[in-house]
C-alpha positions in Angstrom: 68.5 16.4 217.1 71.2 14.6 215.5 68.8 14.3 212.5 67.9 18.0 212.5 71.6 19.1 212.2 72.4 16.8 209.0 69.2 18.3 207.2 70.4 21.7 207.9 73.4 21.0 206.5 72.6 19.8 203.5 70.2 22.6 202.8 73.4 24.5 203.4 75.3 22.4 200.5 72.3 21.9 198.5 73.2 24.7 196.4 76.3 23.4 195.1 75.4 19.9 194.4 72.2 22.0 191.8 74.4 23.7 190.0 75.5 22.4 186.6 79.0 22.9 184.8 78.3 25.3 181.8 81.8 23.8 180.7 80.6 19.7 180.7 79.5 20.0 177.0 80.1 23.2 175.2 84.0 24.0 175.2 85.8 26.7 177.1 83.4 28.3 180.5 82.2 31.9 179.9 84.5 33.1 182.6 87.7 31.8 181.1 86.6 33.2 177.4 85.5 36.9 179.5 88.8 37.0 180.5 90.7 35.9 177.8 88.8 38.9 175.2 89.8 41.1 178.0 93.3 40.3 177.9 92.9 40.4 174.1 91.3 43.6 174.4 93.9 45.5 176.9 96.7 44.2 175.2 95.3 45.5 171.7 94.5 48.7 173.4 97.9 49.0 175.2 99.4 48.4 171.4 100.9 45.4 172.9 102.0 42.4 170.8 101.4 38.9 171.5 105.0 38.6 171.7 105.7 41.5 173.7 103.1 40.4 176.7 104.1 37.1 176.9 107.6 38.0 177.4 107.1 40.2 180.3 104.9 37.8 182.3 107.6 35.1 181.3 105.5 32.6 179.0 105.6 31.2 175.4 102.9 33.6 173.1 101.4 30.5 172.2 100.1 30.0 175.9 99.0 33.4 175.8 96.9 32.6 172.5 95.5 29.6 174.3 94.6 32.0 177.6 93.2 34.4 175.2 91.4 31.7 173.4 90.0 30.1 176.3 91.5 26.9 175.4 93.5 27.4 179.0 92.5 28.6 182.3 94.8 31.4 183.8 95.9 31.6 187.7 95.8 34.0 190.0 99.0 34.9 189.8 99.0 34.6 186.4 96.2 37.0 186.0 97.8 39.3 188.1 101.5 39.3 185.8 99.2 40.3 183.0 96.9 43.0 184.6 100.2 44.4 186.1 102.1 44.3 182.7 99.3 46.1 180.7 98.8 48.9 183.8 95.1 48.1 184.8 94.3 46.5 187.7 93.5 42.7 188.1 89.7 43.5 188.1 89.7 45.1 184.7 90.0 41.3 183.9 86.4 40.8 185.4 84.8 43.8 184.6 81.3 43.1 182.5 80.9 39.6 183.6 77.8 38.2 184.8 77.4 38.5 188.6 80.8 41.0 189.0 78.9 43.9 188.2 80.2 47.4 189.6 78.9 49.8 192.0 78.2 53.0 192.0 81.5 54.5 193.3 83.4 52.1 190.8 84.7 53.9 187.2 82.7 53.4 184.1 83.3 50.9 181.7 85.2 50.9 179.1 82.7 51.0 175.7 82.5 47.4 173.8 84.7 48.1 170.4 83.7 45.7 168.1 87.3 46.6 166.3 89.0 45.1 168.6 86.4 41.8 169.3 87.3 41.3 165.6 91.0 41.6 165.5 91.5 39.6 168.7 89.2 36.4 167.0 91.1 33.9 165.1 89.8 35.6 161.7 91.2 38.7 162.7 94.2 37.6 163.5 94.9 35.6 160.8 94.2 38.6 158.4 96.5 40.8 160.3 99.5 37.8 160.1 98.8 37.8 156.1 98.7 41.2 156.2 102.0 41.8 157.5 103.6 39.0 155.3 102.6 41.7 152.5 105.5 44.3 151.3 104.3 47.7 152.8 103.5 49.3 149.6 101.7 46.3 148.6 99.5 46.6 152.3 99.0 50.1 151.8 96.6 49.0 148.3 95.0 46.4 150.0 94.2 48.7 152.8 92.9 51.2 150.4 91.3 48.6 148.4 89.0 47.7 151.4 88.1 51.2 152.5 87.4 51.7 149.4 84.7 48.4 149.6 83.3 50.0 152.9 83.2 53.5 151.3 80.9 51.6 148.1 78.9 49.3 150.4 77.7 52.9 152.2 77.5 54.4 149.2 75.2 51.9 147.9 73.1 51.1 151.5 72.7 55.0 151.4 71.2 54.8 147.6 68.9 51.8 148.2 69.3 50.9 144.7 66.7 53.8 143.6 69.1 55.5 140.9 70.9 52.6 139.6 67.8 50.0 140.2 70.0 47.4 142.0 72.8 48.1 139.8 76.4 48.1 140.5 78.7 51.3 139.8 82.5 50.9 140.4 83.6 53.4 142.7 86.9 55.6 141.1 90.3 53.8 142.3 92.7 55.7 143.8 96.4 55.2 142.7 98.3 54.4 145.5 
């Protein structure tokens, strides 16, 4: 009997000692980068600096990079400053990760906007920190300069390259 109850048991444990640490070898776990885009992603929808956020749950913004980053884990209670200080409750953190998927009396989603994926990456926000380096007048051309790029890369993807046979037509600037 004595020999039944410790095989039970580890049956009961067996699970845990199977599982294998998707952190061991390749950086940051998928939960902790989950979370941190959705911080990223509140705050940038909240309009909410870096700055701003950190100093109402009472940390340094470069700790916030790092919990946006995944480079560090965030508590509980941490968790719960920064769901509280961007108005959504701590779930919202979760929401979209494997195995926490919602039920049916739960709201909808909020839709994946690859915007804000891109401004809340380290190439995003370096652009955005040279960008506001820039004199105003001077961001306003650049900012025209590149929809002006997107507005020419549609143009062209629209053409196929049948009238201008792979050609390249500068696009009319506009005097800012």
């Amino acid at each position: 009997m004595q020999q039944r109850k410790v095989s039970s048991e580890s049956k009961r444990f067996r699970r845990f000692q199977t599982r294998t640490n998707p952190k061991a070898k390749n950086g940051p776990h998928p939960a902790d980068q989950h979370v941190g885009r959705q911080v990223a992603t509140l705050r940038i929808q909240s309009d909410v600096t870096q700055v701003q956020l950190a100093k109402a749950v009472g940390i340094s913004f470069q700790q916030l990079q790092k919990y946006e980053n995944a480079r560090n884990r965030v508590s509980a209670s941490m968790l719960y400053e920064i769901a509280t200080s961007l108005g959504v409750p701590v779930g919202r953190l979760f929401e979209g990760l494997p195995g926490n998927e919602r039920t049916n009396g739960d709201a909808p989603l909020l839709p994946v906007d690859e915007r804000i994926t891109f401004i809340a990456s380290a190439e995003g926000r370096r652009l955005i920190e040279g960008l506001m380096q820039l004199h105003p007048r001077v961001r306003g051309r650049v900012s025209a300069l590149i929809a002006a790029l997107g507005e020419e890369m549609t143009w062209s993807d629209a053409d196929d390259g049948n009238e201008m046979a792979g050609g390249y037509a500068p696009a009319q600037a506009e005097t800012v």
